[in-house]
C-alpha positions as CSV (number, residue, x, y, z in Angstrom):
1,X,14.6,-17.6,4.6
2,X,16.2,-16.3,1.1
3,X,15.0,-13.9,-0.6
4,X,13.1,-15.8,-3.4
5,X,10.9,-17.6,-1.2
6,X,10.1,-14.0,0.5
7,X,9.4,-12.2,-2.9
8,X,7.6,-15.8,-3.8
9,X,4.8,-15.4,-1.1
10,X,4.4,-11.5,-1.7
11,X,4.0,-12.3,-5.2
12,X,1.6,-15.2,-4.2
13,X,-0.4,-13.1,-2.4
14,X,-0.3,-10.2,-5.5
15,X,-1.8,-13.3,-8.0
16,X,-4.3,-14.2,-5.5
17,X,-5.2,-10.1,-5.7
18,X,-5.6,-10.1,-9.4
19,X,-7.6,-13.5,-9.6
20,X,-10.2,-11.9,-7.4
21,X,-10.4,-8.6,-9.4
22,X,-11.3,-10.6,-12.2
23,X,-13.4,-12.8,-10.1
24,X,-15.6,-10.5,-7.9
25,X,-17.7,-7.7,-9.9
26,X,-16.6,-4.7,-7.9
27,X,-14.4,-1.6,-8.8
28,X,-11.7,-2.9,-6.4
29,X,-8.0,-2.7,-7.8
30,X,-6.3,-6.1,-7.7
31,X,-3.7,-4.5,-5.4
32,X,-6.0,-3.7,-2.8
33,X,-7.4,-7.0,-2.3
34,X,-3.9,-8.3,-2.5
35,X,-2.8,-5.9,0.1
36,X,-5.9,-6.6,2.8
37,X,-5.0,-10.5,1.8
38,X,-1.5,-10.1,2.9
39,X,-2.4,-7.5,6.1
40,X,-5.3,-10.4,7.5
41,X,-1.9,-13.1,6.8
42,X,0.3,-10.9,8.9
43,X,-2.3,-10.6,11.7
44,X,-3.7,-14.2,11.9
45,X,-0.5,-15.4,12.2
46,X,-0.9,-17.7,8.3
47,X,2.0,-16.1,7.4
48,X,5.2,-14.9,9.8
49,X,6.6,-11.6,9.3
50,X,10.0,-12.9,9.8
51,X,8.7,-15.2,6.3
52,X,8.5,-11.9,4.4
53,X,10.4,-9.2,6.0
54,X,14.1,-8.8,4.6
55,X,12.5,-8.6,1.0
56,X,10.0,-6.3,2.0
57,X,12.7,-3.6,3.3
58,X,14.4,-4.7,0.1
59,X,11.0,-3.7,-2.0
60,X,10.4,-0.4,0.7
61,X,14.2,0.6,-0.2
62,X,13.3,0.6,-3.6
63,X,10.0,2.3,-3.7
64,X,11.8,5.7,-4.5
65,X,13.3,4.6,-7.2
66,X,9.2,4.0,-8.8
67,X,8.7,7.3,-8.4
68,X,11.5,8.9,-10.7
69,X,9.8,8.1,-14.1
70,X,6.5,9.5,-12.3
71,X,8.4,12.4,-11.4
72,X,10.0,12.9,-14.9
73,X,6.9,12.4,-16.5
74,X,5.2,14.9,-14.8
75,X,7.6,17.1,-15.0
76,X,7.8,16.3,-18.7
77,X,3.6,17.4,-19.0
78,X,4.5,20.7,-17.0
79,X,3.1,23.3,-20.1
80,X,-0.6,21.3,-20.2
81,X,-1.0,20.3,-16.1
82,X,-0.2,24.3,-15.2
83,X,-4.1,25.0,-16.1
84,X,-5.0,22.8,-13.1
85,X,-1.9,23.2,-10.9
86,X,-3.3,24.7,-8.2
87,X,-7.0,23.1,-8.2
88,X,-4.7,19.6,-8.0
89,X,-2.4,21.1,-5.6
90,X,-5.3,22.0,-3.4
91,X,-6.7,18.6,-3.8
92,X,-3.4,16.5,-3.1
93,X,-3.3,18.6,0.3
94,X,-6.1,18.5,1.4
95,X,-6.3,14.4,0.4
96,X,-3.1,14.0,2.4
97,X,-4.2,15.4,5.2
98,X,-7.8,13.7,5.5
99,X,-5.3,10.5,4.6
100,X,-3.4,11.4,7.8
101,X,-6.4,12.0,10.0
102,X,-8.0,8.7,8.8
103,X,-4.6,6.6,9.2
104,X,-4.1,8.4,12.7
105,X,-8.0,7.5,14.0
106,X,-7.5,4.0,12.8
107,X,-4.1,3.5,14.5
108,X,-5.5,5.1,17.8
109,X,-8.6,2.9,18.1
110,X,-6.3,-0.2,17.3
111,X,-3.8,1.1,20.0
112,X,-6.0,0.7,22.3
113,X,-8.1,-2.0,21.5
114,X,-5.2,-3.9,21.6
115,X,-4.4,-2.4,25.0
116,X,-7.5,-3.3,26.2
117,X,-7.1,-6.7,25.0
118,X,-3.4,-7.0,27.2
119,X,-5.6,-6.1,30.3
């Protein structure tokens, strides 16, 4: 499958996100119900990962490349953020690692529900 067609469904599922921000009243970001969208497509089986995956390593090679105007920016904003550089460096630890714990629990308990399910 080409490329377009691959960034054509992730994009599908993107505009499906941001119609149901506007839709449903909650303080959701669009990308997040774009992003479950797409992860319950993948699982069901509605859409193939073979359907989207060459574009999405394309988009994952990329991602690092995003990042450099954040950087820059921030880098740029150095004299006003050094008031609250270590309250936010505390914070984006301590966030990463509860992130990490979080993603790990959820991964174990699907690990083996799945293995439970293979019995």
């Amino acid at each position: 499958m080409g490329y377009v067609r691959q960034f054509f469904v992730i994009l599908l599922f993107s505009l499906v996100g941001e119609l149901l921000n506007r839709l449903v009243p909650a303080p959701i970001p669009a990308s997040v119900y774009g992003l479950v969208l797409f992860f319950l497509a993948l699982e069901t089986g509605v859409v193939k990962l073979s359907a989207v995956e060459d574009a999405g390593r394309f988009l994952l090679a990329l991602m690092p490349l995003t990042l450099v105007p954040l950087t820059v920016g921030l880098i740029d904003a150095l004299d006003v953020l050094k008031s609250v550089l270590v309250p936010a460096l505390l914070l984006g630890i301590v966030g990463t690692i509860l992130t990490a714990l979080a993603a790990g629990a959820v991964a174990e308990r699907l690990a083996r529900r799945r293995e439970r399910s293979e019995k």
